[in-house]
C-alpha positions as CSV (number, residue, x, y, z in Angstrom):
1,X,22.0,108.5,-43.2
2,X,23.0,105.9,-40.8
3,X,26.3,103.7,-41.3
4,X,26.2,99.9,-41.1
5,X,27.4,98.6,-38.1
6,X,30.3,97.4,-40.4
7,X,31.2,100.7,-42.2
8,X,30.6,102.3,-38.6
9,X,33.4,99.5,-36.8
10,X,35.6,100.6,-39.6
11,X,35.8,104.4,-39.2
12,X,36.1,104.0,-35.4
13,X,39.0,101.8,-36.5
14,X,40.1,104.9,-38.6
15,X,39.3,107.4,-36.0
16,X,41.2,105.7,-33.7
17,X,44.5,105.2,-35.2
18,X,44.5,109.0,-36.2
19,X,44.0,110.3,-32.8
20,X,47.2,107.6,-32.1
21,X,49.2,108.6,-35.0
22,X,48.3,112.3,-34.4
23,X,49.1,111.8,-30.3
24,X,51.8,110.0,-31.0
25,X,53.6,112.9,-33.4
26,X,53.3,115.2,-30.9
27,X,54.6,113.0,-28.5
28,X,57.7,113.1,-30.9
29,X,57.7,116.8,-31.3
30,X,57.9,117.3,-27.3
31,X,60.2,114.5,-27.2
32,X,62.6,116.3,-29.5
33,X,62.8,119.5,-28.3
34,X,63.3,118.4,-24.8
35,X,66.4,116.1,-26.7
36,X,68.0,119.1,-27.7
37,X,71.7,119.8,-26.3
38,X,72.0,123.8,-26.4
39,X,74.2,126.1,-26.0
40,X,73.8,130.0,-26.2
41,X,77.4,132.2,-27.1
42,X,77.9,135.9,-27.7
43,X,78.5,139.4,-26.6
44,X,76.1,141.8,-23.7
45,X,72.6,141.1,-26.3
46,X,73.2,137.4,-25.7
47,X,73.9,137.7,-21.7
48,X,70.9,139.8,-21.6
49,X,72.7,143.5,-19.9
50,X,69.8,145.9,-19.7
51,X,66.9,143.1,-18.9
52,X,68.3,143.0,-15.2
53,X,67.4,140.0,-13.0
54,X,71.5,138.9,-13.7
55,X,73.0,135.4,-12.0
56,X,75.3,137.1,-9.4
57,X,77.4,133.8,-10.4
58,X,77.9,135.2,-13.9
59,X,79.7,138.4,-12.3
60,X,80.9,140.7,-15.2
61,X,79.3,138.9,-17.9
62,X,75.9,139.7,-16.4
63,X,73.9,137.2,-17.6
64,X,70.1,137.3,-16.6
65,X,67.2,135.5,-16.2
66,X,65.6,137.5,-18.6
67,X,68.3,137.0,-21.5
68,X,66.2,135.6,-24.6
69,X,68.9,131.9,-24.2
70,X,67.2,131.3,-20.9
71,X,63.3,132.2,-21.6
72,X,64.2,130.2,-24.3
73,X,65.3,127.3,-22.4
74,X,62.6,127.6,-19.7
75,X,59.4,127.2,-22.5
76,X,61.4,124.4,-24.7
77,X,63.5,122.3,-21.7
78,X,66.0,121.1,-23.7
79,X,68.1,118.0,-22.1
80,X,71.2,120.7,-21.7
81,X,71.3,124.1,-21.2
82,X,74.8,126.1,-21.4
83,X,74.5,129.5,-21.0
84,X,78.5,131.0,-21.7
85,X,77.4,134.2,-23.5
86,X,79.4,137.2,-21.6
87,X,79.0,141.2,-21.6
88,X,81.4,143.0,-23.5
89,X,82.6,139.6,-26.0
90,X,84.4,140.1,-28.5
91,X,84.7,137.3,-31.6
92,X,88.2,136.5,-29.6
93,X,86.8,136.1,-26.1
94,X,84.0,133.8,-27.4
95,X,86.9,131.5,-29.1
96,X,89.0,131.9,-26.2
97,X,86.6,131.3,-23.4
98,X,82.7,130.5,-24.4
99,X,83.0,127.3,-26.4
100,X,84.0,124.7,-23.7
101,X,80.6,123.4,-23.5
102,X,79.8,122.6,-27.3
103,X,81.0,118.9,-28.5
104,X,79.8,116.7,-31.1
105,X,76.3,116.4,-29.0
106,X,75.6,119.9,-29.1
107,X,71.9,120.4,-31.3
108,X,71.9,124.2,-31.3
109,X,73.8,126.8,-31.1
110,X,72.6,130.7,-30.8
111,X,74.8,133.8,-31.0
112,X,75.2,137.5,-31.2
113,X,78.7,138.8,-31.6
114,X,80.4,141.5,-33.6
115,X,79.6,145.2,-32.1
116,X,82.1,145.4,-30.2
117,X,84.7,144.2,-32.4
118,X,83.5,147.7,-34.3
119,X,83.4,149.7,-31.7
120,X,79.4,149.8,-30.3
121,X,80.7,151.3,-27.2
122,X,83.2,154.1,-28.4
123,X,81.1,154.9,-31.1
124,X,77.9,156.0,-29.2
125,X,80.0,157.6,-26.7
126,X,81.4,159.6,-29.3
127,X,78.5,160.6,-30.9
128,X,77.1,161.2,-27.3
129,X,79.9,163.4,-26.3
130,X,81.3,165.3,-29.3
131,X,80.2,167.0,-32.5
132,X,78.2,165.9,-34.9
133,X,81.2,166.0,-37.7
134,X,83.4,163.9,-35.1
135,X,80.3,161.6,-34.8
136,X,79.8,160.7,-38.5
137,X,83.9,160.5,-38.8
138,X,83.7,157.8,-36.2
139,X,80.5,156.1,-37.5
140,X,82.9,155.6,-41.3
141,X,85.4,154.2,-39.3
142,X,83.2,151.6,-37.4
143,X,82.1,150.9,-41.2
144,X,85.3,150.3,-42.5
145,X,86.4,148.4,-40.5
146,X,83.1,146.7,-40.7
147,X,84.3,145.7,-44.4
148,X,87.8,145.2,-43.8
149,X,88.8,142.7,-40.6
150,X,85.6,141.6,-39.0
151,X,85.0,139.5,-41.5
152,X,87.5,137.3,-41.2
153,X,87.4,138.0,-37.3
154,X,83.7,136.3,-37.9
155,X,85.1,133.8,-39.9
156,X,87.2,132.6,-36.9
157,X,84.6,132.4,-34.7
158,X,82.1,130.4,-37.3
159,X,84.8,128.1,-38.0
160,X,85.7,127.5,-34.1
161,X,81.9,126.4,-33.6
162,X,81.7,124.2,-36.5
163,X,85.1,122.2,-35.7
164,X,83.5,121.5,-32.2
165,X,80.1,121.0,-32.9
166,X,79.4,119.7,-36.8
167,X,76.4,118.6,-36.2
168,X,74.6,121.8,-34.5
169,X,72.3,124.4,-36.0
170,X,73.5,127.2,-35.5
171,X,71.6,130.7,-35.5
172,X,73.3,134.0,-35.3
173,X,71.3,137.2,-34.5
174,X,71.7,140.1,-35.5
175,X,71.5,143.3,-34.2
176,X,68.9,146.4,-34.0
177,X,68.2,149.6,-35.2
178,X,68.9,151.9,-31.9
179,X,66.7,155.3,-33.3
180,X,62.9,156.0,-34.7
181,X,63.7,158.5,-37.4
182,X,61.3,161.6,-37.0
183,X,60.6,160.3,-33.3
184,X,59.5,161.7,-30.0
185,X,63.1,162.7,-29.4
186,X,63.4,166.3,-28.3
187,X,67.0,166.5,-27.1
188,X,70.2,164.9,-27.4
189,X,71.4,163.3,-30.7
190,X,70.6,164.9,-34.4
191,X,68.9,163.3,-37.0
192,X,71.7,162.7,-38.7
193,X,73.8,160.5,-36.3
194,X,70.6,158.5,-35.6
195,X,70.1,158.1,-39.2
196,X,73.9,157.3,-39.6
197,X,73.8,155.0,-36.5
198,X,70.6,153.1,-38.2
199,X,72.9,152.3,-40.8
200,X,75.9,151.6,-39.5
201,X,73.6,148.8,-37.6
202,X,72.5,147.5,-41.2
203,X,75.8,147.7,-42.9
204,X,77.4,145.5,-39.4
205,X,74.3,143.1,-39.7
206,X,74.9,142.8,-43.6
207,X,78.3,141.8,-42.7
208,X,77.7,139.1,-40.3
209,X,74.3,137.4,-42.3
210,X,76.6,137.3,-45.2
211,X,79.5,135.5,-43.4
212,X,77.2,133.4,-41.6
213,X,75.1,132.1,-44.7
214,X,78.8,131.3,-46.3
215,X,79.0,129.2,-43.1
216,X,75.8,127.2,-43.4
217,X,74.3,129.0,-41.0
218,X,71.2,131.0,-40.2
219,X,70.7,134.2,-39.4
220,X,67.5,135.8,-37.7
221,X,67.5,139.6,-38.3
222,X,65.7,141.7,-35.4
223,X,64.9,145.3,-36.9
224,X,61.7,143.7,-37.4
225,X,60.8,142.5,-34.3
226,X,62.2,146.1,-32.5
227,X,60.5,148.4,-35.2
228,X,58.3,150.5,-33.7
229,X,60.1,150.0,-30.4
230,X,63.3,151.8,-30.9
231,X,64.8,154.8,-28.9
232,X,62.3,157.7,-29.6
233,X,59.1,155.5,-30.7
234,X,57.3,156.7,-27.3
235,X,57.6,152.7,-26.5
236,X,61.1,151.7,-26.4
237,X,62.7,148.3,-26.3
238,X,66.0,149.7,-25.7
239,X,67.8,151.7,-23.0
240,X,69.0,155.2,-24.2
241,X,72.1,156.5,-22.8
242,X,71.8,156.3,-18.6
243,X,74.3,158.1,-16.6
244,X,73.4,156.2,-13.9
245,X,73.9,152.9,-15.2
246,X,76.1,153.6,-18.8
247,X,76.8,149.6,-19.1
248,X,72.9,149.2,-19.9
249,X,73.1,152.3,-22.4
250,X,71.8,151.1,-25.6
251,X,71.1,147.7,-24.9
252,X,67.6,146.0,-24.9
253,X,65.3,146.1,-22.1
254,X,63.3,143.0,-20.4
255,X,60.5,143.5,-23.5
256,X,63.4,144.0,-25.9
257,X,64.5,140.3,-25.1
258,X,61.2,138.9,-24.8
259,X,59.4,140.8,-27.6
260,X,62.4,141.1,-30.3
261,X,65.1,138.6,-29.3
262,X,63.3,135.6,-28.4
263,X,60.8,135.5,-31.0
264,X,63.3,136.2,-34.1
265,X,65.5,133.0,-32.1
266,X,61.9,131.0,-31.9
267,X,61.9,131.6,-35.9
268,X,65.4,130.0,-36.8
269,X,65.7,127.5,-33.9
């Protein structure tokens, strides 16, 4: 059936303005992300240690090109980019020396903190180098104090962003799951301290999504994004323990930033 020349005027008319409106809302939706003022904080899984590719400028912190802040800053060009996250942070070193850059401006806000306040680093080389009794004594320990002080070490940290930067969302990330239970794993650790280390990751991220939602804040989990990539799955997201380089032990890989880091931040940002 043909249109009157009238009727067909008018949806051209129609037609018109939605292609405008709809041209002009993603206009706004590019606009806006490039308006964004971020800022990425945290411990070794923000800097990005195991990805490689690291900003000789950064030094010890090792932050690299590869680090799930900065592919995230490359696809969205936001209108400021600071990138303060260091290796081996603890929730004192970020309030002490990462959060110069956030003010009043500051959008968004995206950090990973905490392990190390519990003892990532002793306790794998514990479990690596001693007994499997010594191993699940040291793994309790982490847990307890897990329940006891980092929380209001978190707390501290949380509180510091928000006096500086009210306005910002802020996302905090958690941490993953290191083992593949029933794996491709021949040697090294037993079943029982990867099972025990599993958990001792879900018990430190319970901790920090719970004081982060208390804080307004949102928290992107990442056992979902690494499963089926952990250390004995055959495809692994994460380094295992490497003699040659132990700082990159444990940590993800390039594909661990890009496949499990970046798209849980993607999610929440």
């Amino acid at each position: 059936m043909k249109l009157s020349r009238a009727a067909a005027f008018s949806s051209s008319l129609l037609l018109g303005a939605v292609l405008a409106l709809t041209g002009a809302g993603q206009a706004q939706a590019d606009s806006t992300a490039q308006s964004l003022d971020y800022v990425a904080l945290g411990d070794s899984y923000s800097s990005g240690v195991g990805a490689g590719s690291y900003d000789s400028a950064s030094g010890n912190c090792k932050r690299s090109t590869r680090a799930f802040p900065k592919l995230w800053a490359n696809a969205n060009s936001p209108s400021s980019f600071a990138f303060t996250a260091c290796s081996g942070a603890r929730t004192g070193d970020v309030t002490a020396s990462q959060l110069g850059p956030l003010n009043s401006s500051t959008d968004l806000v995206s950090i990973t903190v905490g392990g190390n306040d519990a003892g990532f680093a002793d306790v794998m080389t514990t479990c690596v180098l001693q007994s499997e009794s010594t191993c699940l004594n040291r793994i309790a320990q982490a847990k307890a104090y897990v329940d006891s002080t980092l929380p209001g070490r978190l707390d501290q940290v949380y509180s510091a962003i928000s006096a500086k930067a009210p306005a910002a969302r802020v996302v905090v990330l958690g941490y993953p799951r290191f083992y593949k239970l029933g794996g491709s794993c021949i040697a090294g650790l037993s079943e029982n301290e990867r099972a025990a280390i599993n958990g001792a990751a879900d018990h430190l991220n319970t901790a920090i999504a719970k004081r982060a939602a208390d804080h307004g804040y949102g928290f992107a989990s990442v056992v979902g994004t690494f499963t089926g990539h952990e250390i004995c799955s055959g495809s692994a997201w994460l380094h295992s323990v490497n003699w040659l380089n132990i700082g990159e032990s444990y940590h993800p890989t390039a594909a661990g930033q890009s496949g499990g880091y970046l798209p849980a931040f993607n999610s929440n940002a």
